[in-house]
Biopython code that builds the backbone (N, CA, C, O; Angstrom):
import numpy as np
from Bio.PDB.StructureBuilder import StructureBuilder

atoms = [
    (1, "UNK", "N", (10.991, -3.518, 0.544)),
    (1, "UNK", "CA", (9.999, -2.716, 1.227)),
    (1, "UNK", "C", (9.138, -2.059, 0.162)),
    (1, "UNK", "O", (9.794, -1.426, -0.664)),
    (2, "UNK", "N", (7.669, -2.061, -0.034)),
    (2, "UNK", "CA", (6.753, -1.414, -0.279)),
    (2, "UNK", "C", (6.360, 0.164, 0.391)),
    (2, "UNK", "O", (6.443, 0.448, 1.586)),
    (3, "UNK", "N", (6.057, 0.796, -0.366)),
    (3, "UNK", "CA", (5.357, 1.641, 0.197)),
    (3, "UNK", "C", (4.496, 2.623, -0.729)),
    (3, "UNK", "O", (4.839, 3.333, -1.674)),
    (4, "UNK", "N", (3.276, 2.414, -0.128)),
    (4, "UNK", "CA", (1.941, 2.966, -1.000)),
    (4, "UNK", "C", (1.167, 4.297, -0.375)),
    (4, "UNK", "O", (1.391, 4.295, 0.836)),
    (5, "UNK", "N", (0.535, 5.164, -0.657)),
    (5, "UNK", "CA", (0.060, 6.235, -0.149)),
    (5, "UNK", "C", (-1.068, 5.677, 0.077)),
    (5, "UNK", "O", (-1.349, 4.646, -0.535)),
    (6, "UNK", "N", (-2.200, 6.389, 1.259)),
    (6, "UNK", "CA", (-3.147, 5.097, 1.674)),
    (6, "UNK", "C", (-4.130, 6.158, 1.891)),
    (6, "UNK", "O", (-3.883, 7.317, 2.223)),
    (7, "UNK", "N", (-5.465, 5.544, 1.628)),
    (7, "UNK", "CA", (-6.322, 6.263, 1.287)),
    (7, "UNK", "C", (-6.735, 7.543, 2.747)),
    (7, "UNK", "O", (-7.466, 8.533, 2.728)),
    (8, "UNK", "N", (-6.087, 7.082, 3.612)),
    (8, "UNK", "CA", (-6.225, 7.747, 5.224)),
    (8, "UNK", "C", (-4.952, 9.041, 5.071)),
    (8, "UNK", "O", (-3.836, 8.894, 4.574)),
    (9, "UNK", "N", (-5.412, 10.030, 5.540)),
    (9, "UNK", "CA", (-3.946, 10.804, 5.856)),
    (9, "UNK", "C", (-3.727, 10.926, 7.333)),
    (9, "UNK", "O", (-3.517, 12.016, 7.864)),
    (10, "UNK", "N", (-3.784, 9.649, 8.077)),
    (10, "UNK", "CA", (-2.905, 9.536, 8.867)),
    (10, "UNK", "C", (-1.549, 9.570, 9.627)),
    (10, "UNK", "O", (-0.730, 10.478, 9.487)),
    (11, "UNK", "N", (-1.409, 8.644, 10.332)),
    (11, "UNK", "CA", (0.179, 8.422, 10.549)),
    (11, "UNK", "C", (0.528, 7.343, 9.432)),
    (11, "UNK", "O", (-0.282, 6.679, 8.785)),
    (12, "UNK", "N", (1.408, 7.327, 9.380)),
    (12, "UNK", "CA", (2.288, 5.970, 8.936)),
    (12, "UNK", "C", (1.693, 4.542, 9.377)),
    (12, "UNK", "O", (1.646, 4.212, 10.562)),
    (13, "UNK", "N", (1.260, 3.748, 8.365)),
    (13, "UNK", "CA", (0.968, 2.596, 8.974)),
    (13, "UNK", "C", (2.282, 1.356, 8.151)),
    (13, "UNK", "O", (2.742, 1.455, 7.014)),
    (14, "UNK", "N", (2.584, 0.331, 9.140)),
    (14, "UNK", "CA", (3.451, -0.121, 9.039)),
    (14, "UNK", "C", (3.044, -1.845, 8.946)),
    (14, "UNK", "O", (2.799, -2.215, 10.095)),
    (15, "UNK", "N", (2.920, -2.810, 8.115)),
    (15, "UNK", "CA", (2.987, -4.339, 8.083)),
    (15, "UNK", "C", (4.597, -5.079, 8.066)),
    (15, "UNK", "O", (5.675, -4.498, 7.939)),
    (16, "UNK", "N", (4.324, -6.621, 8.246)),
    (16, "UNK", "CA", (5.663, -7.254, 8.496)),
    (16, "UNK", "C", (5.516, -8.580, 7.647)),
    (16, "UNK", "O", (4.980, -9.548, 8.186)),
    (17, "UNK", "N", (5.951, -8.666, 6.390)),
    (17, "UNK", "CA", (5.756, -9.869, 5.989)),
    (17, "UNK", "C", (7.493, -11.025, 6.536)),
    (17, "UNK", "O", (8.662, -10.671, 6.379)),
    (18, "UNK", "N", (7.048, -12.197, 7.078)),
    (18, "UNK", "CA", (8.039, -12.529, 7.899)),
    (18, "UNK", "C", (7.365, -14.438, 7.433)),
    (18, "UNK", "O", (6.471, -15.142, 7.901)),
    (19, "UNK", "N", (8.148, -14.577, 6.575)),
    (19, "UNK", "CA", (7.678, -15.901, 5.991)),
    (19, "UNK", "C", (8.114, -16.865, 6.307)),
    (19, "UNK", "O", (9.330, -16.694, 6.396)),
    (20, "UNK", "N", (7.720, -18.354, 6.675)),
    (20, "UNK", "CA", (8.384, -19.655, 7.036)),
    (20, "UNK", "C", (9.486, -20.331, 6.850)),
    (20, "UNK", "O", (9.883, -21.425, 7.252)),
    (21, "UNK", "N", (10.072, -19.232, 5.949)),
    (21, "UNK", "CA", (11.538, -19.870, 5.624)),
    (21, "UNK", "C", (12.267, -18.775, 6.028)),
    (21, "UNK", "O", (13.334, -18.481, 5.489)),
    (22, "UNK", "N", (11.677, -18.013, 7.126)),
    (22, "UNK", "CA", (12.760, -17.091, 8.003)),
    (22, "UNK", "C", (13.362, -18.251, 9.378)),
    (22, "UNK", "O", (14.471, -18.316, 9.910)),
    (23, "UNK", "N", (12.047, -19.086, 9.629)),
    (23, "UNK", "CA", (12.567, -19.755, 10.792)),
    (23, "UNK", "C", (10.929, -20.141, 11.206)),
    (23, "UNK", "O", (9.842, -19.815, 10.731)),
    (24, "UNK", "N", (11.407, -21.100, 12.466)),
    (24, "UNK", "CA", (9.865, -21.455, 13.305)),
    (24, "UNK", "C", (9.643, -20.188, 13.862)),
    (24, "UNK", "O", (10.339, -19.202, 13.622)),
    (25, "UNK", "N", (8.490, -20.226, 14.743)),
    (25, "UNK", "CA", (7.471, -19.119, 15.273)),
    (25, "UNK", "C", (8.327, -18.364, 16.197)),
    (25, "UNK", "O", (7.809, -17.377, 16.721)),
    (26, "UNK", "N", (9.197, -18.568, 16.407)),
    (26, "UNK", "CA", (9.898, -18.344, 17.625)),
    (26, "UNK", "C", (11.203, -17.452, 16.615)),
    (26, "UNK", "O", (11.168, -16.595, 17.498)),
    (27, "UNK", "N", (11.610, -17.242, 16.233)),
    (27, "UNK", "CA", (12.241, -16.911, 14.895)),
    (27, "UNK", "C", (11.699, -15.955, 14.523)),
    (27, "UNK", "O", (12.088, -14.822, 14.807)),
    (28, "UNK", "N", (10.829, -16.172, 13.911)),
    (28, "UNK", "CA", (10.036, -15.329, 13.076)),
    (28, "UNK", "C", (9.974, -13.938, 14.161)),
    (28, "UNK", "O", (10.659, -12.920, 14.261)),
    (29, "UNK", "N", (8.736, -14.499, 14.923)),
    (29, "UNK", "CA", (8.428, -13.321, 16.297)),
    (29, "UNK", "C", (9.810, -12.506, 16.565)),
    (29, "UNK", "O", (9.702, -11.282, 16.500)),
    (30, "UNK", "N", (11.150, -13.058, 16.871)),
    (30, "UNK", "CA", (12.532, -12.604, 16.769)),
    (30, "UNK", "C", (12.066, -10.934, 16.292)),
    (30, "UNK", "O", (11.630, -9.944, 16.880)),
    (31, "UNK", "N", (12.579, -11.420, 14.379)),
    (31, "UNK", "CA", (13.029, -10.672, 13.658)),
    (31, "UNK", "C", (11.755, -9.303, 13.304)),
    (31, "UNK", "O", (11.837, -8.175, 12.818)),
    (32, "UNK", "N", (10.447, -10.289, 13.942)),
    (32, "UNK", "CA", (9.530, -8.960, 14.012)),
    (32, "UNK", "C", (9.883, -8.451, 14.684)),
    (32, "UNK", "O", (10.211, -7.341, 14.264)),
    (33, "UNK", "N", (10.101, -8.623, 15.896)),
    (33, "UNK", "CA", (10.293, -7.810, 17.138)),
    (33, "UNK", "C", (11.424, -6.497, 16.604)),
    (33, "UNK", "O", (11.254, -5.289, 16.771)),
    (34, "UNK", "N", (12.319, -7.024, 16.085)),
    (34, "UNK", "CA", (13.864, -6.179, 16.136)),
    (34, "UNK", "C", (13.209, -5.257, 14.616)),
    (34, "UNK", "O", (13.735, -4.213, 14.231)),
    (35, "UNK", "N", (12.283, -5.749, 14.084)),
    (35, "UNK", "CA", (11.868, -5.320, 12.493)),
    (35, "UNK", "C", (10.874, -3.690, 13.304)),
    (35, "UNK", "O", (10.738, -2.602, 12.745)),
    (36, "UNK", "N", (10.459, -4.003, 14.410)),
    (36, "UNK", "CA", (9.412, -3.251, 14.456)),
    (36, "UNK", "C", (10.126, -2.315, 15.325)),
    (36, "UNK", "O", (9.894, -1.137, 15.055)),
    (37, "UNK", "N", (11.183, -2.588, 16.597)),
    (37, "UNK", "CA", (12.020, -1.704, 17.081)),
    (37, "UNK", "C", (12.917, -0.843, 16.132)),
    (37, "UNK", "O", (12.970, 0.293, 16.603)),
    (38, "UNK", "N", (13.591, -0.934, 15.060)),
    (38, "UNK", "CA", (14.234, -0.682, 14.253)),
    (38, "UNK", "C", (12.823, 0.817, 13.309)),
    (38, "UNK", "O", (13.119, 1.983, 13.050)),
    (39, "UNK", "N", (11.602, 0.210, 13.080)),
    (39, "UNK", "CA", (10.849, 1.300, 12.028)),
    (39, "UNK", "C", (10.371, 2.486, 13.518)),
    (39, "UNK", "O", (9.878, 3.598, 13.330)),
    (40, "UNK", "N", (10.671, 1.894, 14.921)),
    (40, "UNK", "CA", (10.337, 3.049, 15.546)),
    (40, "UNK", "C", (11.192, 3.921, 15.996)),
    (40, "UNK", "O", (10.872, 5.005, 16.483)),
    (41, "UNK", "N", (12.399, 3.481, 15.856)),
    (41, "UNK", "CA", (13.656, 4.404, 15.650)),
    (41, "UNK", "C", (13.670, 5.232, 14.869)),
    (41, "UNK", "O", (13.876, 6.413, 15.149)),
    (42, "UNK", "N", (13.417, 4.718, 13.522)),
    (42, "UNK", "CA", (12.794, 6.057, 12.426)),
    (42, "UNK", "C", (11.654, 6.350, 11.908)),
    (42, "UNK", "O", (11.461, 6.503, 10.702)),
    (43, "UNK", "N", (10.692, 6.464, 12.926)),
    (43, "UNK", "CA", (9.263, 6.647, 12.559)),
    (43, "UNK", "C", (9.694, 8.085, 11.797)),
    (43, "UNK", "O", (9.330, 8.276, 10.637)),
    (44, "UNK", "N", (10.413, 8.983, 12.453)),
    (44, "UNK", "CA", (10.577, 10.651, 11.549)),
    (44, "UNK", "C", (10.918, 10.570, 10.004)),
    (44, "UNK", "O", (10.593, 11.344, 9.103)),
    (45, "UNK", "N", (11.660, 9.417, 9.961)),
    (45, "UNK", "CA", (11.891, 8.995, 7.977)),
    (45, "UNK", "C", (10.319, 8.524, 7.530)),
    (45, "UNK", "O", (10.100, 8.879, 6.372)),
    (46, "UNK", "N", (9.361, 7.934, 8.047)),
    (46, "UNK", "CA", (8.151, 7.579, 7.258)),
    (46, "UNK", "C", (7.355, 8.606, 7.019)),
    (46, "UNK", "O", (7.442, 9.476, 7.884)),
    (47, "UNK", "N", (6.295, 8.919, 5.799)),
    (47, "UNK", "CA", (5.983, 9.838, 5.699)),
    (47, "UNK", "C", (3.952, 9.488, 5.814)),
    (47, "UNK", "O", (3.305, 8.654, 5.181)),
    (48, "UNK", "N", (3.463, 10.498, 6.855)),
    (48, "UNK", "CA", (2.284, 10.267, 7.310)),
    (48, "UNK", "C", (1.287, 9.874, 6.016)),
    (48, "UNK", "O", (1.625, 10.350, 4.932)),
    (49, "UNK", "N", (0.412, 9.267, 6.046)),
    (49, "UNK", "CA", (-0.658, 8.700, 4.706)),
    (49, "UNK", "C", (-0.206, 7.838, 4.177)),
    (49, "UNK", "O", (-0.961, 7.267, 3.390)),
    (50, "UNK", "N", (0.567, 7.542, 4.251)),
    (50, "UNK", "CA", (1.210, 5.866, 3.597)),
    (50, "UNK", "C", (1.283, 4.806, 4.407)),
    (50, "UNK", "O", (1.386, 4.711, 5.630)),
    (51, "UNK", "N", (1.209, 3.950, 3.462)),
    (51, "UNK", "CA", (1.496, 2.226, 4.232)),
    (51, "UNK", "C", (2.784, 1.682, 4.057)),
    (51, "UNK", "O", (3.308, 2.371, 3.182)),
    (52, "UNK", "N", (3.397, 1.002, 4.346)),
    (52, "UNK", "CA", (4.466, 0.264, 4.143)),
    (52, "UNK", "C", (4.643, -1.445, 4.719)),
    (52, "UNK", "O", (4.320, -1.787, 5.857)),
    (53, "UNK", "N", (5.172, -2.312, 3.754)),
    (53, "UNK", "CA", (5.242, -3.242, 3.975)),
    (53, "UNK", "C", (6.760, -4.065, 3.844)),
    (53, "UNK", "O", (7.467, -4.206, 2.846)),
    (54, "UNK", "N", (6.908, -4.408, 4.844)),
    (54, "UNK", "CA", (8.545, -4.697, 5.017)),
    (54, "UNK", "C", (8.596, -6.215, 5.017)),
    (54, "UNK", "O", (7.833, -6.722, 5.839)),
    (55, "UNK", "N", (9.483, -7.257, 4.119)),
    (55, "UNK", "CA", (9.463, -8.264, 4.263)),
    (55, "UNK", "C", (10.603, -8.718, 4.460)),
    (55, "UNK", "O", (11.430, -8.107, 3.782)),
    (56, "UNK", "N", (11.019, -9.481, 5.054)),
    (56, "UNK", "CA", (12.190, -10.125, 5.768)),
    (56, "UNK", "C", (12.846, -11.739, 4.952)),
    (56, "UNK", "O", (12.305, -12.843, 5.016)),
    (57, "UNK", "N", (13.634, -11.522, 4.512)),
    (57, "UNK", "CA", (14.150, -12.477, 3.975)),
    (57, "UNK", "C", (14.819, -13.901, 5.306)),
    (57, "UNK", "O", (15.114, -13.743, 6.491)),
    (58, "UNK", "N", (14.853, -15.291, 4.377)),
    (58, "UNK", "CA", (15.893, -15.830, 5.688)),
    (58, "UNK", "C", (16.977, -15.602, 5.787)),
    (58, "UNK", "O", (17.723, -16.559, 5.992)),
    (59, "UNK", "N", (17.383, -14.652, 5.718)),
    (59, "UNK", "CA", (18.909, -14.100, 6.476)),
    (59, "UNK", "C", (18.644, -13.396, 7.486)),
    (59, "UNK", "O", (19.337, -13.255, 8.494)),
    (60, "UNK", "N", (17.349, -12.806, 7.175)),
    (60, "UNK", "CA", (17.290, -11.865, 8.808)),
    (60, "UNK", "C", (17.044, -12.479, 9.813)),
    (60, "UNK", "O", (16.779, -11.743, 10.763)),
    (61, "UNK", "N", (17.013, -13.691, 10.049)),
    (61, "UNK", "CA", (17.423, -14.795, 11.036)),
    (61, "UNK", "C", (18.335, -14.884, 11.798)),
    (61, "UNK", "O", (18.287, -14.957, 13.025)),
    (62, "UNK", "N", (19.288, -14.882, 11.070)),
    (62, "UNK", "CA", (21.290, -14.618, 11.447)),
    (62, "UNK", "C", (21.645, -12.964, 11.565)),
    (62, "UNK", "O", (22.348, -12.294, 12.321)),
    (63, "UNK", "N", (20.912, -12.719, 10.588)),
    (63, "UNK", "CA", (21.377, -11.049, 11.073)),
    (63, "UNK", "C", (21.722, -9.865, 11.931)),
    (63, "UNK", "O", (20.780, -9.156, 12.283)),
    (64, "UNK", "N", (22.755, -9.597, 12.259)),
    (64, "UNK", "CA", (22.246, -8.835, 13.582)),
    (64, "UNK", "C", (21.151, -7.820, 13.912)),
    (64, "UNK", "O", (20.029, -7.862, 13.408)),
    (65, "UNK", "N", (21.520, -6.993, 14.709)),
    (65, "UNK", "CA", (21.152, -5.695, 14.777)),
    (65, "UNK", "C", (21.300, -5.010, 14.291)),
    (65, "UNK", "O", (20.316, -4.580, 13.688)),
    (66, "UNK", "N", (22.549, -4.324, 14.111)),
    (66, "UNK", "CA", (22.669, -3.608, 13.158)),
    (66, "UNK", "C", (22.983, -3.693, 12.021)),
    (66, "UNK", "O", (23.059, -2.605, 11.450)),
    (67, "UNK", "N", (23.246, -4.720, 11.325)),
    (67, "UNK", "CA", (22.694, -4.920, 9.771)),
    (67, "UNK", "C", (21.346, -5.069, 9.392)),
    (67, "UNK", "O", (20.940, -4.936, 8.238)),
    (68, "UNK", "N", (20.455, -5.426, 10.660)),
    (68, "UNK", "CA", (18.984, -4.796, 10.107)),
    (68, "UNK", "C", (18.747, -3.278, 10.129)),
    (68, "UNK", "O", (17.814, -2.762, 9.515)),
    (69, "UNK", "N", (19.684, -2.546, 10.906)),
    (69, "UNK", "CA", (19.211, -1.742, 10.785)),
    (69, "UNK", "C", (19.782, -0.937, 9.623)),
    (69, "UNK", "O", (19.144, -0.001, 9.141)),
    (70, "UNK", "N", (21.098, -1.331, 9.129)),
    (70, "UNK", "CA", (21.636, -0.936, 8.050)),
    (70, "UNK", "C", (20.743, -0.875, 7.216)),
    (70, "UNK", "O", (20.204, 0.094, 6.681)),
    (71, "UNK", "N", (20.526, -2.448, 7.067)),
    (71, "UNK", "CA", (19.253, -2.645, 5.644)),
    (71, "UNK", "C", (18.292, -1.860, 5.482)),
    (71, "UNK", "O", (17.920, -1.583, 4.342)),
    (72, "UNK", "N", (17.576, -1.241, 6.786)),
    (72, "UNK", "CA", (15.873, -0.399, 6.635)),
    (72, "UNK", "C", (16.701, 1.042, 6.041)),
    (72, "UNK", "O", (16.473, 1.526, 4.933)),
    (73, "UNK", "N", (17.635, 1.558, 6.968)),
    (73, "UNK", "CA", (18.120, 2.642, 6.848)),
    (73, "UNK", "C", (18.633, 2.804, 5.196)),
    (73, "UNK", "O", (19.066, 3.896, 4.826)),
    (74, "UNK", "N", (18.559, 1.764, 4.340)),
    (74, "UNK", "CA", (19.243, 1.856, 2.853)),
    (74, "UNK", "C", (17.928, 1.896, 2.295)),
    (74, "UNK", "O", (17.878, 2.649, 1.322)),
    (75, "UNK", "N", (16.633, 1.232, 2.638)),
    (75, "UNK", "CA", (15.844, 1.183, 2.097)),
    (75, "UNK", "C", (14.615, 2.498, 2.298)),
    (75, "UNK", "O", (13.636, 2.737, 1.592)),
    (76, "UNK", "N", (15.098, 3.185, 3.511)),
    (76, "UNK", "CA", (14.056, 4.342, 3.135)),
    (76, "UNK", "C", (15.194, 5.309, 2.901)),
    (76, "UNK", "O", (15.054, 6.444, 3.355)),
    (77, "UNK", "N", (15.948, 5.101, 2.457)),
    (77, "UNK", "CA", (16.918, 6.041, 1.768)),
    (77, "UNK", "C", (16.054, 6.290, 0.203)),
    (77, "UNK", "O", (15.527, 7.287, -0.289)),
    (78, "UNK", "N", (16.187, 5.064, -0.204)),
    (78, "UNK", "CA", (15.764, 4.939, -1.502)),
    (78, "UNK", "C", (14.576, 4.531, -2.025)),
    (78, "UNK", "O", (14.578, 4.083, -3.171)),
    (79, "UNK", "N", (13.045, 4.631, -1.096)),
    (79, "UNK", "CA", (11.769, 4.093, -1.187)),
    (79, "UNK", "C", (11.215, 5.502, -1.210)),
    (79, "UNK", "O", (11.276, 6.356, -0.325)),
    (80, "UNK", "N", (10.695, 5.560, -2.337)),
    (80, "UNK", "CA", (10.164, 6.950, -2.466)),
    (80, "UNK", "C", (8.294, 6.713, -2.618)),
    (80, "UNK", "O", (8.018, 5.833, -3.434)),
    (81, "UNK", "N", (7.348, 7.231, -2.097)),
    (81, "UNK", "CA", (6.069, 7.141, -1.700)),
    (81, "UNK", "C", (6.017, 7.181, -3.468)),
    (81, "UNK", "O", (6.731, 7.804, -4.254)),
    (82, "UNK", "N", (4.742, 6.144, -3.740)),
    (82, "UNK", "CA", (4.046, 6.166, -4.579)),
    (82, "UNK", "C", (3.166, 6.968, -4.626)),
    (82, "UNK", "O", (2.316, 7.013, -3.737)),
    (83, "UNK", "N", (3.155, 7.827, -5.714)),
    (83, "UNK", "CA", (1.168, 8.915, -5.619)),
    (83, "UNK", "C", (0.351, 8.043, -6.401)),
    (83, "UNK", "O", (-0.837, 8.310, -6.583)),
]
sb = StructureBuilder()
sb.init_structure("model")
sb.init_model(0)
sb.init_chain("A")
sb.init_seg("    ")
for serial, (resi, resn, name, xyz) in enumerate(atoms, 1):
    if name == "N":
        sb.init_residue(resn, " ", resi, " ")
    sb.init_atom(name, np.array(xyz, "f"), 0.0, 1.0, " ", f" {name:<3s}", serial, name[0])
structure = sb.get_structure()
């Protein structure tokens, strides 16, 4: 996961990089879906004016639920906003 401070001091804006060797379209769409339910569970961990970009490896294919959510939850543990 990326995350950059963005020239807006908005909300949180959020991308999904979800690449062809996660799976066909049908796949892919999947792990967005559960990728994007999962960052709105903790929209309160993102911090407003930044971007973030989350990319999905092919394991998050097989993965469940809650080891995706393990995974985000480790990663904004430890993703600290760039100034």
């Amino acid at each position: 996961m990326t995350c950059v401070r963005s020239a807006e001091s908005g909300p949180p804006r959020v991308a999904y990089a979800v690449p062809r060797s996660v799976g066909n379209a049908v796949v892919r769409n999947r792990v967005r879906r559960r990728l994007r339910a999962l960052v709105h569970q903790h929209a309160a961990e993102l911090h407003h004016g930044h971007a973030y970009l989350i990319g999905a490896a092919p394991r998050a294919a097989i993965a469940s639920y809650s080891d995706l959510d393990d995974a985000l939850r480790a990663l904004l543990a430890v993703t600290e906003p760039s100034r």
